[in-house]
PABAZA-990811 format. One record per residue (C-alpha): residue in one letter; x, y negated, z; residue number from 1. Coordinates in Angstrom, 2 decimals. Layout:
<sites>
{'A', {X, Y, Z}, NUM}
...
</sites>
This chain:
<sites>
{'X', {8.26, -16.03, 2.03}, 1}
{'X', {7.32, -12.37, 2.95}, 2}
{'X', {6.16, -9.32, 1.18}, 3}
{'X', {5.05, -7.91, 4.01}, 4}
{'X', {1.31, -6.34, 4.50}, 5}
{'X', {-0.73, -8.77, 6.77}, 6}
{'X', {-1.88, -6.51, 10.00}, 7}
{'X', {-5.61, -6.16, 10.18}, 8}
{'X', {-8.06, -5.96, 12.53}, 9}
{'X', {-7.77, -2.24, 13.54}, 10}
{'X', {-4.51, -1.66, 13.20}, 11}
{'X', {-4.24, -4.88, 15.72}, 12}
{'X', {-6.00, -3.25, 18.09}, 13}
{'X', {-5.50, 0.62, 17.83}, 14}
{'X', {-1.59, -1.07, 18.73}, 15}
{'X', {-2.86, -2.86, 22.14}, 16}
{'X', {-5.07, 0.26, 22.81}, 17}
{'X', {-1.46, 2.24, 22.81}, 18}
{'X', {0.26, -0.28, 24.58}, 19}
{'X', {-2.75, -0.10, 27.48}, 20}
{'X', {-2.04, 3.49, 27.57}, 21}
{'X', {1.65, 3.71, 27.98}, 22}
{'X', {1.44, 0.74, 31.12}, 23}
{'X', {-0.89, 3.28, 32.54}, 24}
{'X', {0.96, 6.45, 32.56}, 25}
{'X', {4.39, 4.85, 33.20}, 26}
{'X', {2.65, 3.07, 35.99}, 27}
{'X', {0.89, 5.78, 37.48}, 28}
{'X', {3.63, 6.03, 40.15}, 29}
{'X', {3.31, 2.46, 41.43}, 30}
{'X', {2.01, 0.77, 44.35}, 31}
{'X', {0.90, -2.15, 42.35}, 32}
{'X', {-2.40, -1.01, 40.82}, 33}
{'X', {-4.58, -2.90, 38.84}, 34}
{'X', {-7.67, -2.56, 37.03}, 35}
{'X', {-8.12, -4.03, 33.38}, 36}
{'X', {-11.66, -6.32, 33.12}, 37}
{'X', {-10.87, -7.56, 29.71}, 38}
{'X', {-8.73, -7.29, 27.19}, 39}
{'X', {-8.61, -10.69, 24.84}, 40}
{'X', {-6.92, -11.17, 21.44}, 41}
{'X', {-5.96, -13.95, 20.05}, 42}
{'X', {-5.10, -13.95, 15.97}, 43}
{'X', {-4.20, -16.37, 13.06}, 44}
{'X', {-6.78, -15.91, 10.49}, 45}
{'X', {-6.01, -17.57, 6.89}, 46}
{'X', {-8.40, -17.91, 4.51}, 47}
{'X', {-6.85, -18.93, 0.91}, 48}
{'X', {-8.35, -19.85, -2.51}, 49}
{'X', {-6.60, -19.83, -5.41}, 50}
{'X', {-7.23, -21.55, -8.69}, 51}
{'X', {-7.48, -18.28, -10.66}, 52}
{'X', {-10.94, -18.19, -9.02}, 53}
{'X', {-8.92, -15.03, -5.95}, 54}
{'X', {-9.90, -15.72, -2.16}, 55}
{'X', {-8.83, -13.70, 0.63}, 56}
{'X', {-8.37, -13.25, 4.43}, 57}
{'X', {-5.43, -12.38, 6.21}, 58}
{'X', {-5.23, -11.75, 10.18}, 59}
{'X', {-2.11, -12.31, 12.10}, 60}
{'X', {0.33, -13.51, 9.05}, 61}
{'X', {0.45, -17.22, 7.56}, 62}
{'X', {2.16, -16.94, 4.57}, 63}
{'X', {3.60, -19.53, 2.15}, 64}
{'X', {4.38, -19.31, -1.68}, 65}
{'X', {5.64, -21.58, -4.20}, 66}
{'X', {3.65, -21.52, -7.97}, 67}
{'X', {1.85, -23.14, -11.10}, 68}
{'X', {-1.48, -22.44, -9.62}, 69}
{'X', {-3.93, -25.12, -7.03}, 70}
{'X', {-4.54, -23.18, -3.76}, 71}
{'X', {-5.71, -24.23, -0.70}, 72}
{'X', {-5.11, -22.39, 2.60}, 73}
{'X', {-7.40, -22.93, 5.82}, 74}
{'X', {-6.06, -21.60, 9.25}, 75}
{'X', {-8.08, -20.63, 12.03}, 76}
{'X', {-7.82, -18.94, 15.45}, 77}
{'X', {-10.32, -16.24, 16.59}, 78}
{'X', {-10.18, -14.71, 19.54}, 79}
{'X', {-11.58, -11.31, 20.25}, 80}
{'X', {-12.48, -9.64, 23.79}, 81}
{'X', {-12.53, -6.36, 24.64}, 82}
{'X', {-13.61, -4.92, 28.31}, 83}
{'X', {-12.61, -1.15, 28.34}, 84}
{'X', {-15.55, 1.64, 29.08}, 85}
{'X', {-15.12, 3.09, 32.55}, 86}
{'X', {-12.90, 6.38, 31.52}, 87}
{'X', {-13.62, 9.75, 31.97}, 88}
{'X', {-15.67, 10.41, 35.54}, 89}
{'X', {-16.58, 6.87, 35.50}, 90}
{'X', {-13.49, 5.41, 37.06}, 91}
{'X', {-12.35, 2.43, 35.91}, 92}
{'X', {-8.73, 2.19, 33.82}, 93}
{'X', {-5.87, 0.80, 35.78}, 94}
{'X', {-2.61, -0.59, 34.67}, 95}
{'X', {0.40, -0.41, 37.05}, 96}
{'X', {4.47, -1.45, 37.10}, 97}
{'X', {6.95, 0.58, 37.62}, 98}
{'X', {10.50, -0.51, 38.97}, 99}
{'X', {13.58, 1.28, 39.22}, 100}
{'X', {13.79, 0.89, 42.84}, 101}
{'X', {9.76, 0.31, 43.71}, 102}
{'X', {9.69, 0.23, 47.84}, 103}
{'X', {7.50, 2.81, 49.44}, 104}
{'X', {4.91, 1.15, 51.63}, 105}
{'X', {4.90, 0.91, 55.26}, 106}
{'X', {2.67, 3.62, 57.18}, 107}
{'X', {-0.50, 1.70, 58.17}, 108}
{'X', {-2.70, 1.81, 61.05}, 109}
{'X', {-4.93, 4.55, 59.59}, 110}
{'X', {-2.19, 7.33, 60.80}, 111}
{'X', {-1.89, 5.14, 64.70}, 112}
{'X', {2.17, 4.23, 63.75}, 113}
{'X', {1.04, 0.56, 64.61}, 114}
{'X', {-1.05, 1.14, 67.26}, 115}
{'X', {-0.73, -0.52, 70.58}, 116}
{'X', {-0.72, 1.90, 73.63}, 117}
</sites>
């Protein structure tokens, strides 16, 4: 059993919003770029009625208790998706990774290092 607060809805996803952010500016270094499209949740939601009449709705916990009273619990999934508005100046947000040792990439034939003479 836990006394612990279920997480709700909000909180859920102000705490993915954060994550986002911190990929992006530890990324921003990185030659692997990529560009979040959506963004989609998945979360236990338990609805429970007690025999005292009580109902209630918890997201992301499934909790179990012992007592006198006649309850019934009723899990579900829902999933939730999110596609991020284009940031500011209209570009798009983009989540990179960042290694230690990230190789620089090869000059490319824009600057003629590959050209044939």
């Amino acid at each position: 059993m836990s006394d612990a607060a279920p997480i709700g809805l909000a909180e859920a996803i102000g705490t993915v919003r954060a994550e986002l952010a911190r990929a992006q500016a530890e990324g921003a270094r990185s030659d692997w770029r990529f560009t979040v499209e959506k963004v989609s949740l998945e979360f236990a939601v338990q609805f429970h009625r007690a025999g005292e009449g009580g109902a209630g709705l918890r997201l992301g916990v499934v909790e179990a208790r012992l007592g006198g009273s006649v309850s019934h619990d009723s899990t579900h999934r829902i999933q939730v998706d999110l596609k991020p508005l284009p940031g500011p100046g209209g570009h798009e947000h983009e989540v990179s990774r960042e290694t230690p040792a990230a190789p620089h990439r090869p000059a490319g034939p824009q600057d003629g290092s590959l050209a044939r003479g």
